[in-house]
mmCIF file as gemmi writes it, N, C-alpha and C atoms, coordinates in Angstrom:
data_model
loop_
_atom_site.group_PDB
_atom_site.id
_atom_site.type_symbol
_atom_site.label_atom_id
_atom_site.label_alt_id
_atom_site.label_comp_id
_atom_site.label_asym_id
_atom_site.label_entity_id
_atom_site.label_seq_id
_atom_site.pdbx_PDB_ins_code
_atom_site.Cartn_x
_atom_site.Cartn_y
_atom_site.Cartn_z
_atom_site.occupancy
_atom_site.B_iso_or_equiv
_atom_site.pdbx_formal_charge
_atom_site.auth_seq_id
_atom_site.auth_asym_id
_atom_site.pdbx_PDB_model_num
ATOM 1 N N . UNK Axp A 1 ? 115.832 73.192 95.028 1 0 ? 1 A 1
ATOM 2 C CA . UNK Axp A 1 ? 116.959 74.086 95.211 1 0 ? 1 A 1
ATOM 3 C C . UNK Axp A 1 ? 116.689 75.444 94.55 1 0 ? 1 A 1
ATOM 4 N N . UNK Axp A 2 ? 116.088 75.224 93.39 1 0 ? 2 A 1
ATOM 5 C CA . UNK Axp A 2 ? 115.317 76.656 92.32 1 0 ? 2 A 1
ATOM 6 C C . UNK Axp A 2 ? 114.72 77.665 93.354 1 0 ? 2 A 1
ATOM 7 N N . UNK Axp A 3 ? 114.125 77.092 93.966 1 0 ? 3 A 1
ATOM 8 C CA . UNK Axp A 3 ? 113.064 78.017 94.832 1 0 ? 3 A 1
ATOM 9 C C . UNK Axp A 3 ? 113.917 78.449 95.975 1 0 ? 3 A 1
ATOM 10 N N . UNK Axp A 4 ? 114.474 77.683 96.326 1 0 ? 4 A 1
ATOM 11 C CA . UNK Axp A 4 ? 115.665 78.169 97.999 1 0 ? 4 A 1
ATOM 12 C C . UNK Axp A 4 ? 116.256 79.394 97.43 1 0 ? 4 A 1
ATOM 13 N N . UNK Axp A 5 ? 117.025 79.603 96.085 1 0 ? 5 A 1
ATOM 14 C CA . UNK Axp A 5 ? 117.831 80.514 95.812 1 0 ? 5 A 1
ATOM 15 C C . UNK Axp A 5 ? 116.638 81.508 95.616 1 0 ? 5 A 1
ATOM 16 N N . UNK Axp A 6 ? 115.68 81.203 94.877 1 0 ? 6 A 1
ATOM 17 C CA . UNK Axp A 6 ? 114.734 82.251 94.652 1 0 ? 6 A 1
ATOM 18 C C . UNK Axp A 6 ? 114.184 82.906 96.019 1 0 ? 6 A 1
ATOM 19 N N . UNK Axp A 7 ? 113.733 82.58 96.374 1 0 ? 7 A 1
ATOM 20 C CA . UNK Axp A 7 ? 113.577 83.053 98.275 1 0 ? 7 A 1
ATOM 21 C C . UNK Axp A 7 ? 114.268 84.041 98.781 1 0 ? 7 A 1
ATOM 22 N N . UNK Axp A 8 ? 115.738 82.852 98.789 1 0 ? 8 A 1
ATOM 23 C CA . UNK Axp A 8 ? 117.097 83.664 99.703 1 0 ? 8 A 1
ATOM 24 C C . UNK Axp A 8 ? 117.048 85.153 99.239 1 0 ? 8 A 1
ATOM 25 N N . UNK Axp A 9 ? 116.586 85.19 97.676 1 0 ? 9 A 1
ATOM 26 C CA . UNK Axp A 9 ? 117.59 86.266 96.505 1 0 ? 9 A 1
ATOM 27 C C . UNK Axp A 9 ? 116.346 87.673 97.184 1 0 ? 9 A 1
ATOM 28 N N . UNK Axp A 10 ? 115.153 86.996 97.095 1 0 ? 10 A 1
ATOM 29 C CA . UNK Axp A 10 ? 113.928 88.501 97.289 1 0 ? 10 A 1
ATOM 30 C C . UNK Axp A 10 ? 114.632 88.482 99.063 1 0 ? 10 A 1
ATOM 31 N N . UNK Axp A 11 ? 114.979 88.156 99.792 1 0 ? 11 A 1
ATOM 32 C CA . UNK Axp A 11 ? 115.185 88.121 100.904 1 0 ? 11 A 1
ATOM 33 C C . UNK Axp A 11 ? 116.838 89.041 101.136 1 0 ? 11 A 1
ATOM 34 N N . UNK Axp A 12 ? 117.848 88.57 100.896 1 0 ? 12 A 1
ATOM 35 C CA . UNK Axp A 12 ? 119.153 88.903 100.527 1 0 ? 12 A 1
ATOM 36 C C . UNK Axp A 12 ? 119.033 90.605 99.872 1 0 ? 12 A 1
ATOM 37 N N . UNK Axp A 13 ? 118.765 90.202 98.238 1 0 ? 13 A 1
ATOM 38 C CA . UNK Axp A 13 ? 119.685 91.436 97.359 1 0 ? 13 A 1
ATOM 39 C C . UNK Axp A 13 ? 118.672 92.677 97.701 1 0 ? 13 A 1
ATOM 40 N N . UNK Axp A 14 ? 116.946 92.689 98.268 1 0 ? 14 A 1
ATOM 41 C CA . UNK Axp A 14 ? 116.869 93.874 98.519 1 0 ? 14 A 1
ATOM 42 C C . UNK Axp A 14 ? 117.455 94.668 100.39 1 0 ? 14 A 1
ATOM 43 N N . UNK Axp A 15 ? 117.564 93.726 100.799 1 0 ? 15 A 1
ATOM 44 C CA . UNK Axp A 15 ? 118.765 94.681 102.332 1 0 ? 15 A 1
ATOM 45 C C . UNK Axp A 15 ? 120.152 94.863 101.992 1 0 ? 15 A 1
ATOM 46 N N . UNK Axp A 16 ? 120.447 94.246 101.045 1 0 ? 16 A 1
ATOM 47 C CA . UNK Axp A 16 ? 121.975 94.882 100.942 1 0 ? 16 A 1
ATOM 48 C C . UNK Axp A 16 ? 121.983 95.988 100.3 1 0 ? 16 A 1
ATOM 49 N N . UNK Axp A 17 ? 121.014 96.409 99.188 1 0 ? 17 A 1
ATOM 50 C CA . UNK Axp A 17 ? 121.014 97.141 98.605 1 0 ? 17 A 1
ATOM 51 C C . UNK Axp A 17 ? 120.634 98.285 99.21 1 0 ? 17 A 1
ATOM 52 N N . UNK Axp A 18 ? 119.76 98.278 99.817 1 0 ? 18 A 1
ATOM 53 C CA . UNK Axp A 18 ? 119.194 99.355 100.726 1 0 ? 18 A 1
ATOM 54 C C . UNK Axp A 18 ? 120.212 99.815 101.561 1 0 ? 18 A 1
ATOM 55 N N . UNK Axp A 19 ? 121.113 98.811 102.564 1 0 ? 19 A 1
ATOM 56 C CA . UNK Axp A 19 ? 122.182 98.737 103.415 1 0 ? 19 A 1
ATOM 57 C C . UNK Axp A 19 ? 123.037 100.098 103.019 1 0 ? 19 A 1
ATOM 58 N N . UNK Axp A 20 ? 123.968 99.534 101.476 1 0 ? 20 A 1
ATOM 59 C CA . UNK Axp A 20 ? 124.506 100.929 101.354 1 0 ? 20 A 1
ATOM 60 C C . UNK Axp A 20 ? 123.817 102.036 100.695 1 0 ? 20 A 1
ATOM 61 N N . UNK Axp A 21 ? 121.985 102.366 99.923 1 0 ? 21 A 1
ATOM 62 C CA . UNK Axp A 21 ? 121.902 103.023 100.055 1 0 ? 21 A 1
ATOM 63 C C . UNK Axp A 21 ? 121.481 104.05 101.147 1 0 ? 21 A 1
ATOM 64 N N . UNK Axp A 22 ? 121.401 103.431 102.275 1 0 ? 22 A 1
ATOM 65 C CA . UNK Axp A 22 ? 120.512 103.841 103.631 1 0 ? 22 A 1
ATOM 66 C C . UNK Axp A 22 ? 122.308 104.614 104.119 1 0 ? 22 A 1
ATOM 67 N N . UNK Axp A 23 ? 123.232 104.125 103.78 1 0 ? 23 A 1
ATOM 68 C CA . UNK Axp A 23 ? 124.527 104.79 104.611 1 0 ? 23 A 1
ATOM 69 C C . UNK Axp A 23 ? 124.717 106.076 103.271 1 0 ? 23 A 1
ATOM 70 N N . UNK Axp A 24 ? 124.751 105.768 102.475 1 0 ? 24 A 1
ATOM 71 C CA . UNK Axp A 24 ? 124.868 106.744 101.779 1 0 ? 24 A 1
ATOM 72 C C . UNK Axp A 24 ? 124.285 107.676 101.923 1 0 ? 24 A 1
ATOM 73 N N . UNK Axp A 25 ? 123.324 107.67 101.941 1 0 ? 25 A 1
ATOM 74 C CA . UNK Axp A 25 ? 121.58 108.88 102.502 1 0 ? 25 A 1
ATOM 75 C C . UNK Axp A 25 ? 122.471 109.448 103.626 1 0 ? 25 A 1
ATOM 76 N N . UNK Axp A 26 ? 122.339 108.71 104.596 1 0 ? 26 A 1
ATOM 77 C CA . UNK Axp A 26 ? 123.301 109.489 105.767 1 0 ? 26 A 1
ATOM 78 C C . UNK Axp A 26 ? 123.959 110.552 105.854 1 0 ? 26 A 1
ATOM 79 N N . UNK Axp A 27 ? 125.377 109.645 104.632 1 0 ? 27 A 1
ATOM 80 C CA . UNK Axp A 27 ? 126.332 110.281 105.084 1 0 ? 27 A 1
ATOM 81 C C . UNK Axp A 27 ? 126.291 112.077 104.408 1 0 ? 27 A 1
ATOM 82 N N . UNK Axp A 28 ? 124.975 112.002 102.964 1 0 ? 28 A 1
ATOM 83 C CA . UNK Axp A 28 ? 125.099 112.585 102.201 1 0 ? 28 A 1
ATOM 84 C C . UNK Axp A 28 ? 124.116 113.821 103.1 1 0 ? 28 A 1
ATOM 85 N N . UNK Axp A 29 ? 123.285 113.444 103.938 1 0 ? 29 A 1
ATOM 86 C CA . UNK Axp A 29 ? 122.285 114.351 104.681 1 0 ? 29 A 1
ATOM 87 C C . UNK Axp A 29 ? 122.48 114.495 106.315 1 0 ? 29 A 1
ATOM 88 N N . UNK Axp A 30 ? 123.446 113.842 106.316 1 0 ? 30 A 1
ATOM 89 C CA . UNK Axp A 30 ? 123.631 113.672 108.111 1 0 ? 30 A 1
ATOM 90 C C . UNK Axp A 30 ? 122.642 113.152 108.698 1 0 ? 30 A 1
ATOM 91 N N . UNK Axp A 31 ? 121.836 112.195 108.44 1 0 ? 31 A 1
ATOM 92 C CA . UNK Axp A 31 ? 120.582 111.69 108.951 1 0 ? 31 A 1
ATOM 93 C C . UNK Axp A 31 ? 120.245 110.601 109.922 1 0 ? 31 A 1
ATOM 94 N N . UNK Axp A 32 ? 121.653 109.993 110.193 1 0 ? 32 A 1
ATOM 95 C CA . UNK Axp A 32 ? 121.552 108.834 110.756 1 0 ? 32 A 1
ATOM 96 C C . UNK Axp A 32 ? 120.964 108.331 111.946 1 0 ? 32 A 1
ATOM 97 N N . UNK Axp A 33 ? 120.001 108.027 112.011 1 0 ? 33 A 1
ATOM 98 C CA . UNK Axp A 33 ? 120.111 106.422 111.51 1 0 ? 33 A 1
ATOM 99 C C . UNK Axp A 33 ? 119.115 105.996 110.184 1 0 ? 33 A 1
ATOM 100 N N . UNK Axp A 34 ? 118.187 107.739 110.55 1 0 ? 34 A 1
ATOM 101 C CA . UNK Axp A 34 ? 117.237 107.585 109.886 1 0 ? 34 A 1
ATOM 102 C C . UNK Axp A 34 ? 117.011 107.43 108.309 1 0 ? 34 A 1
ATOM 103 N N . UNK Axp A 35 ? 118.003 107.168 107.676 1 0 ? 35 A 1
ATOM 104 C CA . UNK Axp A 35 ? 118.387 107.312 106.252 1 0 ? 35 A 1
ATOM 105 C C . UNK Axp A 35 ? 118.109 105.361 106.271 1 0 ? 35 A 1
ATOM 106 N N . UNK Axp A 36 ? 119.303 104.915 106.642 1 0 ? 36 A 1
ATOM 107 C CA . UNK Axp A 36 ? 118.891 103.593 106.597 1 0 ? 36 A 1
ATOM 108 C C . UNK Axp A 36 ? 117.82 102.768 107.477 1 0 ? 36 A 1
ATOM 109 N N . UNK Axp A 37 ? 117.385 103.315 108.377 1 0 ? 37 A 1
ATOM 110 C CA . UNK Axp A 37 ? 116.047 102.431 108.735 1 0 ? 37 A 1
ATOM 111 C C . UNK Axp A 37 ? 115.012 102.685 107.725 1 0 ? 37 A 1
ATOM 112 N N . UNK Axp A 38 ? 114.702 103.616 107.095 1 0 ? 38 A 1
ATOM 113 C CA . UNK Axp A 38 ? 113.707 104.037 106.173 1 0 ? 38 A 1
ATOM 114 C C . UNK Axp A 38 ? 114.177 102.961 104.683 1 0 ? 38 A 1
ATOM 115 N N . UNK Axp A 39 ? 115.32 103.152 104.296 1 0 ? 39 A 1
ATOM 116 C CA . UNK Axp A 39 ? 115.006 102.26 103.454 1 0 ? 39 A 1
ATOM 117 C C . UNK Axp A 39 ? 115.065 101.094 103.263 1 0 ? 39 A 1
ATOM 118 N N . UNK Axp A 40 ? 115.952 100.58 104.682 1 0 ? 40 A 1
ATOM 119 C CA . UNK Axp A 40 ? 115.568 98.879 105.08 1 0 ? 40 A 1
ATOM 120 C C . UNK Axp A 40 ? 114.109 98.586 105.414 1 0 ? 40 A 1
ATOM 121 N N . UNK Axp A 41 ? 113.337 99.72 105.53 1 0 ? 41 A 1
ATOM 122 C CA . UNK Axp A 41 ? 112.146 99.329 105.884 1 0 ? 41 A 1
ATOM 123 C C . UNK Axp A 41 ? 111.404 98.958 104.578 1 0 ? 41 A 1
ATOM 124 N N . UNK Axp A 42 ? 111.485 100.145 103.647 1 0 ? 42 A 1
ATOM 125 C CA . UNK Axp A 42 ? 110.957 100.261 102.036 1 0 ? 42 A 1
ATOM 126 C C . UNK Axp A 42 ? 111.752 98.89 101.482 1 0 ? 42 A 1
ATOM 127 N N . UNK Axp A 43 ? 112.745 98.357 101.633 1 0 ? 43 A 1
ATOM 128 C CA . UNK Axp A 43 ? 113.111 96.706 101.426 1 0 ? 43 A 1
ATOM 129 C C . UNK Axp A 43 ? 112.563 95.836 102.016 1 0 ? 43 A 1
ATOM 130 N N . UNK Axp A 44 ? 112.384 96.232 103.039 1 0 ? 44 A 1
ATOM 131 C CA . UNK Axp A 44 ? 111.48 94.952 103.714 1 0 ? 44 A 1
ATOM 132 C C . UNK Axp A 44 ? 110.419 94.38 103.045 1 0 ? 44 A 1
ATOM 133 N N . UNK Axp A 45 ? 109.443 95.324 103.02 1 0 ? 45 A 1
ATOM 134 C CA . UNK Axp A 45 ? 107.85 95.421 101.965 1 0 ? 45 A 1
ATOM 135 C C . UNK Axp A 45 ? 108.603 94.891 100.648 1 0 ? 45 A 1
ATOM 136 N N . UNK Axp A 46 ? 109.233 95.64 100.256 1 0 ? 46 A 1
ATOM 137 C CA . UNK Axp A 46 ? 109.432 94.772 98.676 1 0 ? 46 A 1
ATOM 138 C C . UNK Axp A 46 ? 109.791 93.838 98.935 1 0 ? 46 A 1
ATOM 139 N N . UNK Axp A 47 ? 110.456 93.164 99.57 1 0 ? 47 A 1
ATOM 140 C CA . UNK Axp A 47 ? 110.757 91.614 99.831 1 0 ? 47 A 1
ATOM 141 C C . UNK Axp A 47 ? 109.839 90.854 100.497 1 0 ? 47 A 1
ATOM 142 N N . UNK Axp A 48 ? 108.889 91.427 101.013 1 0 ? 48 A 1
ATOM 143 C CA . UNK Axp A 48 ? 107.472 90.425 101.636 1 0 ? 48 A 1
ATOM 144 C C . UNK Axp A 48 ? 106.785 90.443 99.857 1 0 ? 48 A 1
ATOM 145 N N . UNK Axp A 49 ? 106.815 91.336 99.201 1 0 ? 49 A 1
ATOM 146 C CA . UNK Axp A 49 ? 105.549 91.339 98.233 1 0 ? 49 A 1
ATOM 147 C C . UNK Axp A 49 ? 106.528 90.609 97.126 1 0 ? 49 A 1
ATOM 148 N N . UNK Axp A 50 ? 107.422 90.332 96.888 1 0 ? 50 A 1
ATOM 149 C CA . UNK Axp A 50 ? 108.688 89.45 96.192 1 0 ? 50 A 1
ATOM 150 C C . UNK Axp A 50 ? 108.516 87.966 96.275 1 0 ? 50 A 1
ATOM 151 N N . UNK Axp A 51 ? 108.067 87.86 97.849 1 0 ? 51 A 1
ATOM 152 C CA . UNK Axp A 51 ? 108.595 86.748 98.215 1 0 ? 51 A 1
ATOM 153 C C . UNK Axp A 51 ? 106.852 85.754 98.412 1 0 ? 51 A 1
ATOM 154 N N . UNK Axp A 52 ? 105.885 86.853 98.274 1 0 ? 52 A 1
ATOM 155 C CA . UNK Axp A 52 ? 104.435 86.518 98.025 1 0 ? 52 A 1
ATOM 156 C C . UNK Axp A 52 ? 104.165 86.327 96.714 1 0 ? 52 A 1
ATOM 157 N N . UNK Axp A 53 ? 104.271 86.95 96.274 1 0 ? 53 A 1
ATOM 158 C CA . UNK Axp A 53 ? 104.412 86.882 94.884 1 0 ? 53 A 1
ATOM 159 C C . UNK Axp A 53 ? 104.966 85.346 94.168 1 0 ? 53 A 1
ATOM 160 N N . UNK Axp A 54 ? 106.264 84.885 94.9 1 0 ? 54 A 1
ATOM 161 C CA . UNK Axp A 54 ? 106.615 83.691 94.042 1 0 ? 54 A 1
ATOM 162 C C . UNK Axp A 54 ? 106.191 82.136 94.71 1 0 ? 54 A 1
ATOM 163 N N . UNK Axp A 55 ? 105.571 83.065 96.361 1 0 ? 55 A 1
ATOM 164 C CA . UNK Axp A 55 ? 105.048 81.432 96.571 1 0 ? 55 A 1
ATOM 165 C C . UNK Axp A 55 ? 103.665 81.224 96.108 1 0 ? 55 A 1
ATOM 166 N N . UNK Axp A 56 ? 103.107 82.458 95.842 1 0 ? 56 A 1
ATOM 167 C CA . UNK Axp A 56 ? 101.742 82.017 94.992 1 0 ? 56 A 1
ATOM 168 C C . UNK Axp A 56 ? 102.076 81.639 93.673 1 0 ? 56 A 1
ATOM 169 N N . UNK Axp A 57 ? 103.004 81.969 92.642 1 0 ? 57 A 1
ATOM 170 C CA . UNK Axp A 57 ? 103.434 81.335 91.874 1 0 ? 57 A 1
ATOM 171 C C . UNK Axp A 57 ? 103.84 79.409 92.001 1 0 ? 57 A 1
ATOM 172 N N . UNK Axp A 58 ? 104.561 79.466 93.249 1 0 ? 58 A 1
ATOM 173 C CA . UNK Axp A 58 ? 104.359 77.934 93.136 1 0 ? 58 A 1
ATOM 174 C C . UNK Axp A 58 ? 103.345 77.214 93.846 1 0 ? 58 A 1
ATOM 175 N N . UNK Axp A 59 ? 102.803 77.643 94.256 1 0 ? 59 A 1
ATOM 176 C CA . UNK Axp A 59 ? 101.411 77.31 94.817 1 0 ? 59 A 1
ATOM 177 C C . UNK Axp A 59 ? 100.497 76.818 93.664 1 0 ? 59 A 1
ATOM 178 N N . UNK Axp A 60 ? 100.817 77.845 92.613 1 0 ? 60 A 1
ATOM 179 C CA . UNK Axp A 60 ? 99.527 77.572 91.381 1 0 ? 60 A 1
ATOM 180 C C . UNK Axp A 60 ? 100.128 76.713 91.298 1 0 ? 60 A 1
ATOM 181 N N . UNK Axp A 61 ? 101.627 76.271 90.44 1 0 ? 61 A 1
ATOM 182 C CA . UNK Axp A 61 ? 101.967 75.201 90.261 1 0 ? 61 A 1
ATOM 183 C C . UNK Axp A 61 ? 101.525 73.887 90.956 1 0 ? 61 A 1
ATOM 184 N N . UNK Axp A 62 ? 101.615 73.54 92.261 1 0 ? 62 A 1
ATOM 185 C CA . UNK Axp A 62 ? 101.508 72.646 92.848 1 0 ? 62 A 1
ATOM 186 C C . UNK Axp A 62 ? 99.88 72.496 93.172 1 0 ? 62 A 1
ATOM 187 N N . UNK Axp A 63 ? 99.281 73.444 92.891 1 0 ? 63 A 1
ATOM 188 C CA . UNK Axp A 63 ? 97.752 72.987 92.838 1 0 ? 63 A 1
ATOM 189 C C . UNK Axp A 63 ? 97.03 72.5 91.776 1 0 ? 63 A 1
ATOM 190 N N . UNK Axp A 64 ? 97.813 72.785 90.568 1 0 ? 64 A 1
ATOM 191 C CA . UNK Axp A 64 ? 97.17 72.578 89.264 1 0 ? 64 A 1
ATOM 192 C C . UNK Axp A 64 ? 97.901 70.933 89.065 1 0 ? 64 A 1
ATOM 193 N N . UNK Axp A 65 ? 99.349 70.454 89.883 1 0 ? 65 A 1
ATOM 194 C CA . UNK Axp A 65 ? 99.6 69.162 89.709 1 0 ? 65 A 1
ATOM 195 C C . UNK Axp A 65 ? 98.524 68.454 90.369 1 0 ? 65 A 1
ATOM 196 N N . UNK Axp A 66 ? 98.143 68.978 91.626 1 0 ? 66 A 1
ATOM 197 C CA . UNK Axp A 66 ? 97.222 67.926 92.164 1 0 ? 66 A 1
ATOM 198 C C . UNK Axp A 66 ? 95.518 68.313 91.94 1 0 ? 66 A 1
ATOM 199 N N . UNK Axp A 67 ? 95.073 69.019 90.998 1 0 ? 67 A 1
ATOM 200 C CA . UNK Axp A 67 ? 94.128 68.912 90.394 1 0 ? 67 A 1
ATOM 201 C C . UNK Axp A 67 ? 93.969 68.085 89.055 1 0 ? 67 A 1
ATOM 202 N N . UNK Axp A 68 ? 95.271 67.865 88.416 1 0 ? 68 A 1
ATOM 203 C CA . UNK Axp A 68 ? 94.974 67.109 87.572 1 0 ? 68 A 1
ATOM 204 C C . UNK Axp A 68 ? 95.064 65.923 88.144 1 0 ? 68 A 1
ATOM 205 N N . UNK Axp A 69 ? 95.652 65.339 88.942 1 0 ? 69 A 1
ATOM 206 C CA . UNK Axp A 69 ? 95.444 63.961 89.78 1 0 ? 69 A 1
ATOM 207 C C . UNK Axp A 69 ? 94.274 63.915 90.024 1 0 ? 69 A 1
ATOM 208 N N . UNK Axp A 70 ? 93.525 64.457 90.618 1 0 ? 70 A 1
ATOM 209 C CA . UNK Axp A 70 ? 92.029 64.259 91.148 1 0 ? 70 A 1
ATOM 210 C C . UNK Axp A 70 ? 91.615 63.573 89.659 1 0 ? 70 A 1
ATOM 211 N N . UNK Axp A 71 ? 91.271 64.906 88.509 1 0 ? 71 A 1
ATOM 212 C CA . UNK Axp A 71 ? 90.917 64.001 87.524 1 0 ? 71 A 1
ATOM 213 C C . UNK Axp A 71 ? 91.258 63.079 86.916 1 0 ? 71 A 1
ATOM 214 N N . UNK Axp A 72 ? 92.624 62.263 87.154 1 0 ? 72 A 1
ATOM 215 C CA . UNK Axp A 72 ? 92.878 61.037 86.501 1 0 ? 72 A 1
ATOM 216 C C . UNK Axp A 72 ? 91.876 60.159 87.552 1 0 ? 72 A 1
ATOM 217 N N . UNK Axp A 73 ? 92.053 59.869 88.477 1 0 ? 73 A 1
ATOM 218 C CA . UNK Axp A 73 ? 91.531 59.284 89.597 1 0 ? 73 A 1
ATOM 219 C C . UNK Axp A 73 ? 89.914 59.128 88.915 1 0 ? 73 A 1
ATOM 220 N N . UNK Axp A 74 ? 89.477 60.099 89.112 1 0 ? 74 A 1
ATOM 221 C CA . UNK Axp A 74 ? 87.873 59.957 89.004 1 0 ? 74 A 1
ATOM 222 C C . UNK Axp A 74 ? 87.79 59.578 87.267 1 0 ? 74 A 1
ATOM 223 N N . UNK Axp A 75 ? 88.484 59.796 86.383 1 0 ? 75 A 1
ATOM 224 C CA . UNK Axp A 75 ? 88.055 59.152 84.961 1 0 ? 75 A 1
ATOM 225 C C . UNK Axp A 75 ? 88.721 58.034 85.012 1 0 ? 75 A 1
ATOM 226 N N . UNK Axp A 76 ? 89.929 57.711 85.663 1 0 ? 76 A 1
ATOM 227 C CA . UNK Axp A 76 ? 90.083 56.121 85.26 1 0 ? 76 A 1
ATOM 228 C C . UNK Axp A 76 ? 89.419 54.872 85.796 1 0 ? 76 A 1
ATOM 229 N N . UNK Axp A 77 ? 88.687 55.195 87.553 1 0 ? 77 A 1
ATOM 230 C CA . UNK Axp A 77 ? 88.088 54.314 87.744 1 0 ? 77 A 1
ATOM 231 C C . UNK Axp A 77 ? 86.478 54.341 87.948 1 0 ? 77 A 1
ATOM 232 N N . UNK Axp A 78 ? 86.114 55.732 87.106 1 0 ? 78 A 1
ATOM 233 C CA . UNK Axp A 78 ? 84.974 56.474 87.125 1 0 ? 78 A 1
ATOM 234 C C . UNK Axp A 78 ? 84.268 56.324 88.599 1 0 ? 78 A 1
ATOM 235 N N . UNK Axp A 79 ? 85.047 57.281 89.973 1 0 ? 79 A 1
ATOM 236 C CA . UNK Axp A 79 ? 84.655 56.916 90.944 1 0 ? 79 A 1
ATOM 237 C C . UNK Axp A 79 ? 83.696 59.102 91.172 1 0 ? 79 A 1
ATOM 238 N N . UNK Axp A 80 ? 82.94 58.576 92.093 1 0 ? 80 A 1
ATOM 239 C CA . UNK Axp A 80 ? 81.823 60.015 92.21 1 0 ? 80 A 1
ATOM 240 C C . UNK Axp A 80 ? 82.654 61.094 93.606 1 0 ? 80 A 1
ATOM 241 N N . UNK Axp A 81 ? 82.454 61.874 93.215 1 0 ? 81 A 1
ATOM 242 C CA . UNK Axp A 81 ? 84.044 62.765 94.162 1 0 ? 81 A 1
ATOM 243 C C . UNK Axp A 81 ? 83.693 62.108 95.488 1 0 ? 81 A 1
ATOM 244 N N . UNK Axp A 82 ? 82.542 62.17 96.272 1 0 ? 82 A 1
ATOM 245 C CA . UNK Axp A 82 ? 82.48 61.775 97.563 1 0 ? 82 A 1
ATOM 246 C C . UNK Axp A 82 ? 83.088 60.626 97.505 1 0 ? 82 A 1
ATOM 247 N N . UNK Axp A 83 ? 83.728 59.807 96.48 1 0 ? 83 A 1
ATOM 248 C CA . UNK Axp A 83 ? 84.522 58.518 97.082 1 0 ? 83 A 1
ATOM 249 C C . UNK Axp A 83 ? 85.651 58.929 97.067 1 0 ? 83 A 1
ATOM 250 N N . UNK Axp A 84 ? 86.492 59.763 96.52 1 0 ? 84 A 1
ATOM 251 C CA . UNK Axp A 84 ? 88.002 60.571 96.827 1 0 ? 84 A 1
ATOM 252 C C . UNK Axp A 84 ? 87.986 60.417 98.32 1 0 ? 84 A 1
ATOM 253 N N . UNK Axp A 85 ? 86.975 61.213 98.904 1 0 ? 85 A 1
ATOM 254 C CA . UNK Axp A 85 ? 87.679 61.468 100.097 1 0 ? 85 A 1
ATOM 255 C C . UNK Axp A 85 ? 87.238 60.592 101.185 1 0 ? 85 A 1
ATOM 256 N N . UNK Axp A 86 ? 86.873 59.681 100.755 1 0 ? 86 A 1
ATOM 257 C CA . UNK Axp A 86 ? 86.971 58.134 101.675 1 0 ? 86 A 1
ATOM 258 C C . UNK Axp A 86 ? 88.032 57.568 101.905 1 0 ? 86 A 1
């Protein structure tokens, strides 16, 4: 559930934010539309590199659980790696 909210949140709080500053830009320069496509766009990227960012974070996690499995495996029944993947 940790990670769903974490996701949603790089996904979610940077377009809303952008949302009203992209209308604001607008209204403040007469620019529209181009005020907010520009910075829903500049949200976008931060929310791809947000949202890369924390699945390589759990990625390490979940690779370093199943690297230490490998080594219980091979020291408890002292087996030679080519038998793992038999």
């Amino acid at each position: 559930m940790s990670l769903f909210v974490r996701l949603s949140a790089w996904v979610a709080f940077p377009v809303i934010i952008a949302t009203f500053i992209g209308q604001w830009l607008d209204k403040k320069y007469d620019s529209a539309p181009f005020g907010l496509l520009g910075v829903v766009g500049v949200a976008f990227v931060f929310s791809m590199i947000g949202l890369v960012y924390e699945a390589s974070k759990e990625y390490g996690k979940f690779n370093k659980k199943n690297d230490s499995r490998k080594e219980d495996v091979c020291t408890d029944k002292q087996l030679a790696p080519h038998d793992i993947l038999k």
